[in-house]
N, C-alpha and C positions, 0 to 999 in steps of 0.2 A: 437519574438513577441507573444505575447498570447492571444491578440484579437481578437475575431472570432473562436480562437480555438475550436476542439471539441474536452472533454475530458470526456473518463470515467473511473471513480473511484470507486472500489470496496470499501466492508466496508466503507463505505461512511455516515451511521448512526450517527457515532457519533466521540469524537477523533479526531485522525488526516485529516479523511476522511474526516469529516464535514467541521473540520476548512480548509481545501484545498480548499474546497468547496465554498465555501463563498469569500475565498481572489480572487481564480481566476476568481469565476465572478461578481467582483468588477472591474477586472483587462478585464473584457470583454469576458471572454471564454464565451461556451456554454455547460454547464455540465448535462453528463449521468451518475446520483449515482443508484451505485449497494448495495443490503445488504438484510438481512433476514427480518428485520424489518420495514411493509410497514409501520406503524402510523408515526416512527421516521425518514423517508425517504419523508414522505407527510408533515410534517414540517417546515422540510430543504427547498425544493423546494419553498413551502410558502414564507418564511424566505429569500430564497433569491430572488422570482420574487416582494417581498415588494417591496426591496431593490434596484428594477430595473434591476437585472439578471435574465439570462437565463436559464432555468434547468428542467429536466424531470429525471422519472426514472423509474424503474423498477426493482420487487424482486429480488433477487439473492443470491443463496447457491451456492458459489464458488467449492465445492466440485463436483457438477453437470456439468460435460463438454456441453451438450446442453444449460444448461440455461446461459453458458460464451458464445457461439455462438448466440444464442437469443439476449442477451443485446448488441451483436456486431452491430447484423443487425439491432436491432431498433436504435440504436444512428446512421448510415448509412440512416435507413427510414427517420427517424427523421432530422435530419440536410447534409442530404448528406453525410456525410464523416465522417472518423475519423481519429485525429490528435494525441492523446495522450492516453496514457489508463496506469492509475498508480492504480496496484495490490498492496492493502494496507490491507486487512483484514489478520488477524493473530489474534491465541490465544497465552497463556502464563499460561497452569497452571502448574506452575511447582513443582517439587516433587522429592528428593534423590531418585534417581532408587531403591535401596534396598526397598523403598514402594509397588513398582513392579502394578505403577497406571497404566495398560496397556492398556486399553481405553482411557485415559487421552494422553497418547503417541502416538495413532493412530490417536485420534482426531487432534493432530497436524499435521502432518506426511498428516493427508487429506485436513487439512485447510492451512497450511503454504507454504508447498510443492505442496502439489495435486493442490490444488488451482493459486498457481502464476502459474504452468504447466497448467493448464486449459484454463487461460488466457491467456496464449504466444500462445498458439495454437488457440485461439478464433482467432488474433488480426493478426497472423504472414502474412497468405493468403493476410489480406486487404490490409498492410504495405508490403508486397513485392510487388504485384498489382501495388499501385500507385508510389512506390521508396523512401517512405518516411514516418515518422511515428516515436511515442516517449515509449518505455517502462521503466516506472518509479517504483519502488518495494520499499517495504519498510520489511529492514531486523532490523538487531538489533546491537547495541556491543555485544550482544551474538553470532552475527555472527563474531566474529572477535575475541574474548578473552575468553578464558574458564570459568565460575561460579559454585559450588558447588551446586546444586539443580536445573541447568536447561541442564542437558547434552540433555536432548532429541529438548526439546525449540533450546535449540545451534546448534545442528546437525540440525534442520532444517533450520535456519536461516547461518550457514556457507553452506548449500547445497543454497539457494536463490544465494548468494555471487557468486559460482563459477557457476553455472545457468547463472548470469545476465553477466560476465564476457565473458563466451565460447559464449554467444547470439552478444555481442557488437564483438568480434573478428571474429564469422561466417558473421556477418551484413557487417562487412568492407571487407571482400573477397567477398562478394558476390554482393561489388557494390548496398545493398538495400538502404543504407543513411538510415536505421533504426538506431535511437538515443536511449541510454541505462543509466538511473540512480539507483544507489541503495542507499537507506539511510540506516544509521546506528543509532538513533535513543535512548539514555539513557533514564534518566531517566525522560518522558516525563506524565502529565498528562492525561489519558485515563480510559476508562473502563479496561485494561488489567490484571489489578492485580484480580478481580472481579472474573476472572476463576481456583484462584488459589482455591485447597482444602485442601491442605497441611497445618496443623496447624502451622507449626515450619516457613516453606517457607512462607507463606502468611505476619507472624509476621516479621518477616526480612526486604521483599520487604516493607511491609507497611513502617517501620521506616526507610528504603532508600527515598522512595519516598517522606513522608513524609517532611524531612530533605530539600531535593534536588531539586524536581519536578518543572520544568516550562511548560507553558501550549502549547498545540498542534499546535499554530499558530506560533508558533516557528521552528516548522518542515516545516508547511503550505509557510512558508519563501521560506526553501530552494527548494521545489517544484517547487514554482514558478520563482526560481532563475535559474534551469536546463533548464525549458521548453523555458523560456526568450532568451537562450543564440541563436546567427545564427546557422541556418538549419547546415552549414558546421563546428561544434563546439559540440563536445561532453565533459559533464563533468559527469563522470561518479559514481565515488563514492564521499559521504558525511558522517562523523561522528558528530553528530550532540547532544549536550548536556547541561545541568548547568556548567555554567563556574565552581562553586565550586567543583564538584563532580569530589572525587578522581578516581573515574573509575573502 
């Protein structure tokens, strides 16, 4: 059921976030968005208490381990409890290593990685606490197949992969009934390509996407399709893409 739910979603601005945003509280949740940009997060909330949902938020630089702990406790102050919490913010600017963009690779490395770790350690305390609770990530087919100009992009999103993996098999020994999703995520409409600086990379990606691209609420689906499923029912990975798209 995901009515009543309380969910909070990082990167929740725009993308996949937003559109998550929006379906589940159509579907009844009660949504805490996280993200850097308060004008495009006072929007959203707009946009969806129009609409007859429920939604609050508050800024959020995932890199920041307090301010993942902050947004734990207000969505707690706020609605009593928390039920779900899907770590979704990620960059992509990717770049042939021999470019040697090494700011560009740490940026990820704090945003992709540091970030979902930020968040499992916000969330973990409240979800063992009460015996219950949903960790949803969104990784990439990069997490899962190799591509020529995103080894770093890759490594972090195959690091999310075995993260969400050892987290869903620690949760089942330890008897927390803590619920584990990771999506995999092609070639979806979003700001992502936006970070790339790579002239060569960016020109590529574009005419992928270009080509291929369906829009966010197509992830927003399967989202809401994990959290739906009974307390005693884990589905755990998703790859998720244009049915065209050779891969």
């Amino acid at each position: 059921m995901i009515k009543d739910k309380v969910v909070l979603i990082t990167g929740a601005s725009s993308g996949i976030g937003a559109a998550t945003a929006m379906l589940l509280a159509k579907k009844g949740a009660k949504l805490v968005l996280g993200a850097r940009r308060e004008e495009k997060l006072q929007h959203l909330v707009k946009e969806i208490e129009s609409a007859g949902g429920t939604a609050v938020y508050q800024t959020l630089d995932v890199t920041d381990a307090e301010a993942n702990k902050r947004i734990v406790q207000f969505a707690k102050d706020t609605f009593g409890r928390l039920d779900v919490v899907f770590l979704n913010a990620g960059l992509m600017p990717n770049s042939p290593l021999s470019e040697l963009k090494t700011n560009e690779w740490n940026q990820m490395v704090d945003v992709n990685i540091k970030g979902v770790l930020n968040g499992i350690a916000a969330v973990l305390p409240t979800f063992k606490a009460q015996k219950s609770g949903h960790v949803i990530t969104t990784s990439s087919v990069a997490g899962l197949k190799a591509y020529p100009g995103g080894a770093v992009y890759g490594a972090t999103k195959w690091a999310v992969r075995d993260l969400m993996e050892v987290l869903r098999m620690e949760s089942a020994q330890e008897n927390s009934h803590i619920r584990t999703a990771t999506i995999y995520p092609a070639a979806i409409r979003t700001e992502l390509l936006e970070t790339i600086t790579d002239t060569e990379s960016a020109k590529g990606m574009a005419a992928i996407y270009d080509q291929y691209q369906i829009g966010p609420d197509r992830v927003a689906n399967v989202v809401a399709f994990a959290i739906d499923q009974p307390e005693d029912t884990n589905v755990n990975e998703f790859t998720v893409g244009p049915t065209d798209q050779p891969w």
